[in-house]
N, C-alpha and C positions, 0 to 999 in steps of 0.2 A: 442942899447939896453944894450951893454954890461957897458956903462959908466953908465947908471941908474943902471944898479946893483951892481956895486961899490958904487956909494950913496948911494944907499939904506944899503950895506954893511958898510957902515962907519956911516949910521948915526944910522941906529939900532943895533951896537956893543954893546954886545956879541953875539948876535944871528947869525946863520948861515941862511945866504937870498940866497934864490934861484928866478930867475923871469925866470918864462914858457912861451911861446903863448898858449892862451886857448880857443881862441874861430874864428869864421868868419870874425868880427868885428872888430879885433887888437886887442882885449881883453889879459891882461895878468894876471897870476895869480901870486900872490906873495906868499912866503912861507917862514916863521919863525921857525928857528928850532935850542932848546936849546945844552947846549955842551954835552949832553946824544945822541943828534940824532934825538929826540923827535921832534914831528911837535905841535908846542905852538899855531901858528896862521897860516891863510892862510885866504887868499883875493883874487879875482877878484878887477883890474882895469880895466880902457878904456885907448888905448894909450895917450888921449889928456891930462888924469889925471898926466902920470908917465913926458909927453914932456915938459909940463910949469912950471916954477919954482915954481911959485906961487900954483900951484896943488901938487904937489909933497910935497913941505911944510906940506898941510894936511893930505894925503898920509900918510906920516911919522908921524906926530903928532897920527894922527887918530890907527896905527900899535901899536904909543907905547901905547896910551889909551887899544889897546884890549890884550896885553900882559898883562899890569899890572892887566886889568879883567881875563882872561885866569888862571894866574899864584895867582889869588886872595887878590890881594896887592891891590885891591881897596876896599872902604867901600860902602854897597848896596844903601847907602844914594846920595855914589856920582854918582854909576850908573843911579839912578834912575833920579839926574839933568841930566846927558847929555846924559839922551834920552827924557827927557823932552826938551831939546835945540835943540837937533835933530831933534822933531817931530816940532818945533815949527819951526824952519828954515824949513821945507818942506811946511809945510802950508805958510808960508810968502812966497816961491817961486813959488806957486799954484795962488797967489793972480794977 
């Protein structure tokens, strides 16, 4: 666990990442926190999410998207696509 959070450390730089155990499940929680101290974001994962590269990739991708919403550097137009992509990837994996 400690090398994922060096990843995570490296690839969400500047932000200071912490990864907890959170839950029965291997659940971990993740924690984004700017150079005030402040806590920006925070997530639950499942281990299998943080162990495969290929998970992890979105992991990360998915932290910086909610930062940049967090911190309001996104425009409401974009949110509103990708949770539109979002809901529609869950329906297509309902099918």
């Amino acid at each position: 666990m400690e090398s994922i959070s060096l990843l995570l450390g490296e690839a969400l730089s500047p932000y200071q990442v912490s990864l907890t155990p959170s839950g029965i499940r291997g659940e971990c929680r993740v924690t984004l926190k700017n150079a005030m101290g402040e806590v920006v974001v925070e997530r639950e994962f499942n281990q299998a999410q943080l162990s495969d590269k290929r998970l992890l990739t979105d992991v990360v991708d998915g932290l910086h998207r909610d930062v940049l919403i967090a911190e309001g550097r996104l425009e409401p137009c974009v949110i509103a696509a990708l949770r539109n992509a979002a809901q529609d990837k869950l329906l297509a994996s309902r099918r």
